[in-house]
N, C-alpha and C positions, 0 to 999 in steps of 0.2 A: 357162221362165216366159214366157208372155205379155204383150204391152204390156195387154191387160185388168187381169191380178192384176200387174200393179208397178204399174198409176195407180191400184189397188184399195190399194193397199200406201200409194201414197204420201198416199191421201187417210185413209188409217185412223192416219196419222204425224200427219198435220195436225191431226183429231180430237182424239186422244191430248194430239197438244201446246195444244188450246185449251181441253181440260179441266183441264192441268195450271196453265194461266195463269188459266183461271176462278177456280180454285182460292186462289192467291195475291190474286185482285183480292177474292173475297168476304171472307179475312180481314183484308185494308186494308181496307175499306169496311166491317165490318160487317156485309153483308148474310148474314147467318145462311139465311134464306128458297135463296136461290142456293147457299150453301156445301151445304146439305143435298140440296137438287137434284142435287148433282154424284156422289151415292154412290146406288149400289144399295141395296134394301129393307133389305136385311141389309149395308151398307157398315159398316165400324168405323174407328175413329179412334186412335191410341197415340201422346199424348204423354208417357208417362211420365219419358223423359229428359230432357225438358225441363222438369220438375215438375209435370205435368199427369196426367190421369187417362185410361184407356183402356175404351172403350168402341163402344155403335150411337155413330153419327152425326148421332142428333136430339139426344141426351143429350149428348155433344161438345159439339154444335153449342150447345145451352143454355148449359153451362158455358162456352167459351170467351166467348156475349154478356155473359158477366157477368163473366170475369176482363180481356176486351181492356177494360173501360170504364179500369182503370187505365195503358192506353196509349193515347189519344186520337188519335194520329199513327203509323202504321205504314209502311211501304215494304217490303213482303215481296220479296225478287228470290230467284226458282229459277232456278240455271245449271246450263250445266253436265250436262245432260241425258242419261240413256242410256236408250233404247228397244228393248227387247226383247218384237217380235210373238211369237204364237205360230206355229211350223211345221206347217203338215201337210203335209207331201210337197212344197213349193214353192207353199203356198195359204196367204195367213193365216190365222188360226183367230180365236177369239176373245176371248182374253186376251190380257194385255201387261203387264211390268214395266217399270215406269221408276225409273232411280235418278238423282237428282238434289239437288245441292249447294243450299244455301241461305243466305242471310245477312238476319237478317231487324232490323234496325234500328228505332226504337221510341220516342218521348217520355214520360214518365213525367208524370203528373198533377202539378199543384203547386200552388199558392194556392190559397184558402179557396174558389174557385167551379170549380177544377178546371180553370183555363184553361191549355193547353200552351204558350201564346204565339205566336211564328211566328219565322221565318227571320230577322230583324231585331232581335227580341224574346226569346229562349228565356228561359222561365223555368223546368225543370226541367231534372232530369239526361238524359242519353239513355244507354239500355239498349239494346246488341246482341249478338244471338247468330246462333249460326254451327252449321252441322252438315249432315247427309245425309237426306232423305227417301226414300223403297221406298214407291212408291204400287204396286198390284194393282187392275188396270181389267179389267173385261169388258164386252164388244160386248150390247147390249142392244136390243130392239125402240125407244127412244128415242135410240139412239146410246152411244158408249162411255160408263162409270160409274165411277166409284170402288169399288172390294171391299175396298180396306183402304190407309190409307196411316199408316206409322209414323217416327216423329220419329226421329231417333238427333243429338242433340243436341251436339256437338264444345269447345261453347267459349260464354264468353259475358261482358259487360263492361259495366259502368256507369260512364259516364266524365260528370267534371264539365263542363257546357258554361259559356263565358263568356258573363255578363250585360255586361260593359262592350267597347268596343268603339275 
C-alpha cells in the first residue's frame, strides 16, 4: 500500500467518523434538516428495538421531530467505535460498517409549560438507554452518507431525579 491510499484511508476514517458525530449532534439538537442530509436518497432508519419505527429517513426523521419533543434535553454519546472500509485489493472501496455503543441519556417533559428545568433545578425524571448501532455508509459524489443505521437497543432506565438539594 502507498502513503497515497493509507492518507486516502485515513481521511475516508475521519469522514466516516464526523458523519457518525453529525449524526448524534442532529438528534441532541433537533435539527431534523441535518439529521436527513446525513443519509443517502434511499438511506433508512430502524428503531424498532427501541420502540420506534423503521423506515426512509425523511419519515424517521419526521417521526423522531415529533416524539424527541417529549425529551427536551438530550446528550447522545457513540463510543466505542469500530470501522470496517471496504477492501479492494489494498484500495478502499466505497462502503463502510461501523459498529458502535451508545448510551443516550434524556430529560423527560414535566409541568404544565413543558419546562425540563436545568442542572440546578430538575424538574422531571431522567430516561436512559443504552445499546449498539450498525450504521451502513457509502462514499457518495457529496462525501460519505448514511445507507441504513439500525438501533439494537440493550437496556434502558427511568430513574427519579432529586428536587431538594
Amino acid at each position: 500500500m502507498t502513503q497515497r491510499v493509507d492518507l486516502s484511508t485515513v481521511m475516508d476514517r475521519l469522514s466516516i467518523d464526523a458523519v457518525i458525530t453529525g449524526y448524534a449532534v442532529a438528534v441532541d439538537d433537533g435539527a431534523w434538516p441535518d439529521y436527513r442530509a446525513l443519509f443517502t436518497t434511499e438511506g433508512r432508519a430502524d428503531y424498532r428495538t427501541a420502540g420506534g419505527i423503521e423506515g426512509p429517513a425523511a419519515e424517521v426523521a419526521q417521526w423522531l421531530s415529533e416524539t424527541m419533543l417529549l425529551f427536551p434535553v438530550r446528550q447522545h454519546l457513540i463510543v466505542n467505535r469500530r470501522l470496517d472500509l471496504q477492501d479492494l485489493g489494498g484500495y478502499p472501496g466505497d462502503r463502510a460498517r461501523v459498529q458502535a455503543d451508545y448510551m443516550n441519556p434524556m430529560r423527560l417533559v414535566s409541568g404544565p409549560d413543558g419546562d425540563p428545568g436545568s442542572a440546578d433545578r430538575p424538574t422531571a425524571p431522567n430516561f436512559v438507554s443504552g445499546g449498539r448501532y450498525a450504521f451502513e455508509l457509502l462514499r457518495t459524489d457529496d462525501g460519505w452518507r448514511i445507507q441504513g443505521v439500525t438501533v439494537h437497543e440493550k437496556w434502558r432506565s427511568l430513574s427519579d431525579v432529586l428536587t431538594a438539594r
